[in-house]
N, C-alpha and C positions, 0 to 999 in steps of 0.2 A: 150661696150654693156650696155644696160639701167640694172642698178642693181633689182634685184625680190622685193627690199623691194619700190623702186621709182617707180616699176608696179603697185603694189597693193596699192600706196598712190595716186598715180594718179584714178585709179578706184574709188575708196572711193570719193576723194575730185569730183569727176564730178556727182557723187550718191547726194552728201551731199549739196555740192555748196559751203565748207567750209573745213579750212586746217584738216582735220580727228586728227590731232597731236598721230600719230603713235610711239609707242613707247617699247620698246623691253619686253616681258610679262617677270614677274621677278621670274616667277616660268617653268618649261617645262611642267608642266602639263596644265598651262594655253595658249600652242602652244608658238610662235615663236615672235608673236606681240599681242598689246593690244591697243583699240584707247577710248577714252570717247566722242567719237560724237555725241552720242545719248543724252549723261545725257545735255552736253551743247544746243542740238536742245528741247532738251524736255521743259527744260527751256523757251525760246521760243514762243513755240506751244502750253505751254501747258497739255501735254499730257502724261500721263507715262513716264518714259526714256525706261521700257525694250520693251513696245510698240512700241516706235519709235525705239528700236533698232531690233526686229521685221522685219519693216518695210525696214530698210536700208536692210536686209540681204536677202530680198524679191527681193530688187529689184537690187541687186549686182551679177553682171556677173563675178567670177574668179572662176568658176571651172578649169579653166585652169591654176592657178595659185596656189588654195589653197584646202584645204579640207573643206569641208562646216562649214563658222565660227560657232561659239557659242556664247550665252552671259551668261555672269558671273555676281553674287552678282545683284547691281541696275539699271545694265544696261552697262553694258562694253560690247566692241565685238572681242573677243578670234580670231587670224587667226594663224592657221600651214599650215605653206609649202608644200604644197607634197612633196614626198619626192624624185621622179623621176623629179620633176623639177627642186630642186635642185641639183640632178646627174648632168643634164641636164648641168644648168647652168657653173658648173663645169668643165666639158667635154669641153666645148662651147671655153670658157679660157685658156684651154691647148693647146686649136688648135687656138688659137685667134693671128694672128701675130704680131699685137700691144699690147699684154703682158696684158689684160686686159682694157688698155687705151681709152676712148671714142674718136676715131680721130675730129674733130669738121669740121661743113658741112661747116663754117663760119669762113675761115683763114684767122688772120689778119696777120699787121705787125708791129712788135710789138718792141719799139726801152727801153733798158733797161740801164739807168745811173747808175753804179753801183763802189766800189772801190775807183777810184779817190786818188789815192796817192797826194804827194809833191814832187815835183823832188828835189832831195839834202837832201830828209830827210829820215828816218829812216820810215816805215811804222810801223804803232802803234798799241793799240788794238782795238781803230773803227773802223780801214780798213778792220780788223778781221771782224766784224759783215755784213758792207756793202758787204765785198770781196763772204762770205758763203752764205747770203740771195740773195742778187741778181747773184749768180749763181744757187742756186733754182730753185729762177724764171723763168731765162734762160731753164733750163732744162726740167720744168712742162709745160712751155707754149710753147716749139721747139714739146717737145712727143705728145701733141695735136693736133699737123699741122701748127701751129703761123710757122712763119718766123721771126725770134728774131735777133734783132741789137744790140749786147752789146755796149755800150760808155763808154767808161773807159778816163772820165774827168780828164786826170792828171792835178797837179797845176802845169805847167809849164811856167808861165808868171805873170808878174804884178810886186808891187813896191818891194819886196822881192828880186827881182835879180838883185834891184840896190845895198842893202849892200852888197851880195852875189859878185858882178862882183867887188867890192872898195875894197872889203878885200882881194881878191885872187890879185887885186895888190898892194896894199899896202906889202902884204906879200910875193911876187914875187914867188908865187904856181905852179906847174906844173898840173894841172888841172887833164891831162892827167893821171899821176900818183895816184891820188886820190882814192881810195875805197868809195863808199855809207857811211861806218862808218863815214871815215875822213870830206867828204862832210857833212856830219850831224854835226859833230864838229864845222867844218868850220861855218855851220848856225848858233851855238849855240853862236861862239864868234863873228861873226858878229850883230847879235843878240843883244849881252849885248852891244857891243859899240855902236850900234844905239841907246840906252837905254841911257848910261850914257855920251856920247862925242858928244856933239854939233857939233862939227866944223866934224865932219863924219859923222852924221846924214844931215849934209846941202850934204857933197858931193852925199852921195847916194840918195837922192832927184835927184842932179841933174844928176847923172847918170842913175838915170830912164829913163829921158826924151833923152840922148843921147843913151840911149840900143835902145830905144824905137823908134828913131828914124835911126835906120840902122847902128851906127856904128858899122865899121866893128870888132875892138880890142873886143866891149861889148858883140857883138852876136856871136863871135867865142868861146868864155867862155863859154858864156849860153849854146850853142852845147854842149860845150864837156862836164857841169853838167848835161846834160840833156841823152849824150851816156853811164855818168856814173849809173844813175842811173836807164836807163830800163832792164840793167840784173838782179839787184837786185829784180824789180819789181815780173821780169819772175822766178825768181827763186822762189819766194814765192809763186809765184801760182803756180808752179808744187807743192810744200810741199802740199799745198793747195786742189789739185789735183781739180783745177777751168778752166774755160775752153777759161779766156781770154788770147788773143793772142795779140803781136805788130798790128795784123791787126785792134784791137777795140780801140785803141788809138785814140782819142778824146781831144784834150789838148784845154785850154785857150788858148794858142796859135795859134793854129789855124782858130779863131773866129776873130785875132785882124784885117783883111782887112774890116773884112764886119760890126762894131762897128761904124764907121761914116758914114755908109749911113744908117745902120740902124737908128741910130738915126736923121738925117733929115730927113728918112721918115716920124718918131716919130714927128717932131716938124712942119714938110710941115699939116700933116695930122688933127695938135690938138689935138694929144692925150695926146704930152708931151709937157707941158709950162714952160716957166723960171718963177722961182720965187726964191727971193737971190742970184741971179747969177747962179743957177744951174737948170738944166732941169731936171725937173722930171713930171710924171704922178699920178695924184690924183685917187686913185683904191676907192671906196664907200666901204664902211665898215672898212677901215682902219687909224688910226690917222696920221702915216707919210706916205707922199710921195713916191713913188720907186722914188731914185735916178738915170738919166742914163747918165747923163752926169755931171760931178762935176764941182764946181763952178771956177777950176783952170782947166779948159777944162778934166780932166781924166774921164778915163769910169771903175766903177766899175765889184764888180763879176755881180749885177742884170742886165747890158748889158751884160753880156757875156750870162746870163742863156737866155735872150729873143731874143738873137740872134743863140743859140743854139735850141732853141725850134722851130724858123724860120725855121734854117738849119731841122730840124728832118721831119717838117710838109712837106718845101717845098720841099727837094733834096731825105729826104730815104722814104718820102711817107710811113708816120707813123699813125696806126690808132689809136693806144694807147703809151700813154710815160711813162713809170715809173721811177721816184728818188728812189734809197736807200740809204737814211741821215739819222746822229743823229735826234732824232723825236726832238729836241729843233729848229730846221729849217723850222719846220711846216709851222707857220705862213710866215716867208720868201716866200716857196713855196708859199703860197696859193694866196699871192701878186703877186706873178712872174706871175703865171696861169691867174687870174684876169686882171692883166695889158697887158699880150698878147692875150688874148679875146676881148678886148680895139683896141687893134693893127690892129687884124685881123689877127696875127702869126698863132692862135689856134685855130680853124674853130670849132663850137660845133658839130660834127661828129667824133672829133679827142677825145678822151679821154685821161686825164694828172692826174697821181696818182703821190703823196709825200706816200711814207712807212717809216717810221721814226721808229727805234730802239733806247733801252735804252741802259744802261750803262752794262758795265759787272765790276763786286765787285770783291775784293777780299774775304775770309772767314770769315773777320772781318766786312762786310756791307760795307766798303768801295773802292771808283774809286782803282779797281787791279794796283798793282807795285810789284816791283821784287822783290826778297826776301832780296836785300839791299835797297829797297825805294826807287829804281829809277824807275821813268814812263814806262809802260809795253810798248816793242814791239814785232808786231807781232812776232818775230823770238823766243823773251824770251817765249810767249804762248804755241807752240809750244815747243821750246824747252820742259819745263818743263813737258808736257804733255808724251813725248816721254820720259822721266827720270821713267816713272809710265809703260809703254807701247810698246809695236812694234810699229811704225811710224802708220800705216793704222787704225790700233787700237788706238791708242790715236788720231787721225784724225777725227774719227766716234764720240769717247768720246767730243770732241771738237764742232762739226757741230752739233751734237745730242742735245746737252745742249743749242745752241744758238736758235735752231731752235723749240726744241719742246715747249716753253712757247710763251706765246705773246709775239710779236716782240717789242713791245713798253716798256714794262715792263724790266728792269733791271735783270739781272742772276749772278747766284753766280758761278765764276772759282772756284770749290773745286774737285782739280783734280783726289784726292784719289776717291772721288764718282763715278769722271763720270767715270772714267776707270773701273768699277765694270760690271762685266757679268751677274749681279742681279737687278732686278728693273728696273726702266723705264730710260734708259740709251742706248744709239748708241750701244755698246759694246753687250750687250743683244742681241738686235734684230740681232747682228752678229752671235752670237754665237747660238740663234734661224735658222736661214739660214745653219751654219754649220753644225747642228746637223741634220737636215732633208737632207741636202746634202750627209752625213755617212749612213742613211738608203738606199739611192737609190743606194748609192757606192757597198755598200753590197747586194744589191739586182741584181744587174747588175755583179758582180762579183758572185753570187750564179749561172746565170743563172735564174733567175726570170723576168719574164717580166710582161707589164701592159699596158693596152689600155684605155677605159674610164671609169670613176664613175657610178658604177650602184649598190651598194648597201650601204644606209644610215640609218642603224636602229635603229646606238645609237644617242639619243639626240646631245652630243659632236661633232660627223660628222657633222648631219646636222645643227649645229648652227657654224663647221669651214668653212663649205661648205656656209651658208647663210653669213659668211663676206668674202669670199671670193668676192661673187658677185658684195657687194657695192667698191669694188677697185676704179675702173674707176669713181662713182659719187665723190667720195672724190676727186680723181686728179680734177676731174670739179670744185668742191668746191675752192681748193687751184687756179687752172686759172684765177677765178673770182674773189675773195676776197683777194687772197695775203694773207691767213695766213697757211705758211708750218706748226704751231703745229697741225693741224688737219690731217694732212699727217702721224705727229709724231704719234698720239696718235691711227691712225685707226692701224698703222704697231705692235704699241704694242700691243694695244687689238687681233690682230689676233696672236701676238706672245705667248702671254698669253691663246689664245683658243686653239693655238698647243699643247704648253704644255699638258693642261688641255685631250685634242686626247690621245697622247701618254699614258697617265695613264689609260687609260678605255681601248684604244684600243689595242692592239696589232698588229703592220705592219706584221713584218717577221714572228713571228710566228703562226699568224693564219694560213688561206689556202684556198687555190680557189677562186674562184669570191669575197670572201671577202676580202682578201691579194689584189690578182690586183686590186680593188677598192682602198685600201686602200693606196697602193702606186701612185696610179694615184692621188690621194687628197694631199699626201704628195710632190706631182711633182708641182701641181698649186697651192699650200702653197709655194713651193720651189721658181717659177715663184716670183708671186706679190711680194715675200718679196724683192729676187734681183731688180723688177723696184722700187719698191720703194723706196729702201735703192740709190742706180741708183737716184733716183729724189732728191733725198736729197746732193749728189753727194758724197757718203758713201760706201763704197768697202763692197760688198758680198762676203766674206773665202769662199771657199769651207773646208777648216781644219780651226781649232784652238786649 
């Protein structure tokens, strides 16, 4: 449902012709909102501001919505809610089957690259970020009505599994036997010998091109690194409690038949020319080339991403694509995008977003490692968080800190913080949920019952009751723009306005129409916080 305050801004702006810039009145006695429309039209015109504010209020139809505004001081114009509308609104929500959520008239479908591990490695703390934001996504744009494709791009392919396939015989390995740890090891010393030993570095070169080209000894390995490492995958997104499955599995690998036709369509077409022996595409605004065919016939990852982009537009019939990458891959994207609009992969109807996230620090400002200097993975994060916490509870501490700042901006892992049931913290907002959860436990266990919101007389109601109603524009908000801290921070401020309830009001102990009021508000308090905590993919206690 359309929130009361995106009524009453919509009225205004078709009064005015102009954004009203409505904005929360910072006293109660100056009502609920406050707009300076007038002082900027006066400007203008001309003419008084509180004559033109006057005017606006002359010709403004929301009796239905507010109590006849006012103007204040030079010309501002005062609106409070009625306050049966906001009952109103309230009631509406409780019985609202979609939890508050605006279903949208207009589903798309909606394909979301997200995670993207390395088979044989150890998942680390980026996967962290991409793993939690684009299961976000997934969830805010699924509760809207989208039809969401997760693509969980494993690196499963490319020159990497030639050292990888040389050193498992060289070392005459049982593959089978291996653990993800050992596998990770395995990378680490295949790795330094490609680094420092020539005459290995030549072999794995050229056991690329024999994996790559069907042997069978190369591509039985690869299987069996590749069956080692998706339990490892899955198991971390249970901890994770994320909602990809073997079914979103997406690898490089799976792009590698359709890389040479892509690209002579590429080069039949003119879009991609040799130049130094390699094909590439010349994108306007950019200094180098996308490479898609390298000058020793290879195809890098930029074929893979434009033939993944092909695959999304032409087979899952995608109206929108979303990347969750390090934001240092921007530019990358923005080429890849560019040069398959070139193609014709990317039809301008189709929309294609890069979300790029920063770094997560340790407490010192620095890229987080473990408490002996070794590179954080995903498992240590965790781990350590769960050393502070119950699992679901350090889960929330975790997701909450990633999510509620700008995605692109950098966060500090200080785990003692985020575990805190104080302040603006995952943990909080659980502990908010539980708390209103114990009122209704006790009220249902009294024998009390409760139907809808119909009495609002302290300010504190009707301002939990007036954020209530913007729930659903905020999930619109975060569909559109991709930024989950706006999700973060409407869940606090209405956690903070419960609070704020509790101390003025009394639930249980009032009585009559004001008690079942009063637990009917504390029920769709109860509501939005579980979906929302739910969209953030953060476990609602009922105890703590």
């Amino acid at each position: 449902m359309q929130s009361l305050p995106a009524l009453l801004d919509a009225r205004l702006r078709a009064v005015t012709g102009v954004d009203p810039e409505m904005r929360p009145a910072t006293k109660p006695q100056f009502g609920h909102f406050q707009s300076n429309v007038a002082l900027r039209l006066a400007k203008q015109e001309g003419r008084p501001p509180r004559e033109v504010a006057a005017d606006i209020i002359e010709r403004l139809d929301v009796d239905d919505l507010c109590e006849t505004p006012d103007i204040a001081g030079p010309g501002f114009i005062n609106f409070r809610m009625r306050s049966d509308v906001l009952a109103g609104a309230v009631t509406s929500l409780l019985e609202d089957p979609d939890g508050g959520v605006n279903v949208t008239r207009h589903p798309q479908r909606v394909v979301i690259d997200y995670s993207a591990p390395n088979v044989a490695k150890q998942m680390h703390v980026g996967h962290l970020r991409t793993t939690i934001i684009g299961d976000c996504f997934n969830r805010v744009l699924s509760a809207i009505g989208n039809t969401v494709i997760p693509q969980n791009h494993i690196g499963d392919w490319g020159t990497q599994f030639g050292m990888l396939i040389e050193e498992v015989l060289d070392e005459s390995l049982d593959v089978t036997r291996l653990t993800l740890d050992d596998a990770d090891a395995l990378y680490k010393r295949a790795a330094a010998r490609f680094r420092d030993d020539e005459e290995f570095a030549t072999r794995a070169r050229a056991r690329v091109a024999t994996f790559q080209g069907g042997d069978e000894q190369s591509l039985e390995i690869w299987h069996q690194l590749v069956d080692i490492s998706k339990p490892a995958f899955n198991h971390a997104y249970e901890r994770l409690n994320v909602l990809l499955t073997d079914d979103d599995l997406a690898g490089e690998s799976t792009y590698n038949d359709d890389l040479p036709v892509l690209v002579k369509e590429l080069e039949d077409s003119g879009v991609a020319v040799v130049d130094q022996g390699a094909l590439c595409i010349f994108v306007e605004g950019f200094e180098a080339p996308l490479i898609v065919r390298k000058s020793d016939g290879g195809f890098g990852y930029a074929t893979t991403d434009l033939a993944a982009i092909r695959r999304r537009v032409r087979d899952l019939h995608a109206d929108r694509i979303i990347y969750v990458t390090d934001a240092r891959q921007a530019g990358h994207f923005a080429q890849v995008f560019a040069a398959a609009r070139m193609a014709g992969f990317l039809p301008d109807d189709v929309v294609a977003q890069h979300v790029g996230y920063g770094m997560v620090l340790g407490p010192d400002g620095r890229p987080f490692k473990t408490r002996d200097g070794k590179a954080a993975t995903l498992d240590s994060l965790l781990d350590a968080a769960e050393e502070e916490a119950a699992p679901n509870i350090a889960l929330a501490a975790i997701k909450y800190a990633d999510l509620s700042n700008g995605l692109q901006k950098d966060y500090t892992f200080d785990v003692e913080r985020m575990v805190q049931t104080t302040g603006n913290t995952g943990p909080y907002l659980q502990y908010a949920h539980a708390r209103v959860s114990q009122i209704l436990r006790k009220a249902e266990a009294e024998g009390i019952h409760y139907g809808a919101v119909t009495v609002l007389d302290e300010p504190v109601e009707q301002q939990l009751a007036l954020t209530l109603s913007g729930f659903g524009d905020v999930v619109d908000d975060v569909a559109q723009h991709l930024q989950p801290h706006k999700l973060c921070g409407y869940l606090y401020e209405l956690a903070g306005t419960l609070a704020s309830f509790y101390e003025v009001c009394p639930v249980l102990k009032s009585e009559g129409e004001v008690r079942s009021s009063r637990l009917a508000l504390c029920a769709a308090t109860k509501e939005v916080l579980a979906e929302g905590l739910g969209l953030l993919g953060i476990d609602a206690p009922e105890r703590m």
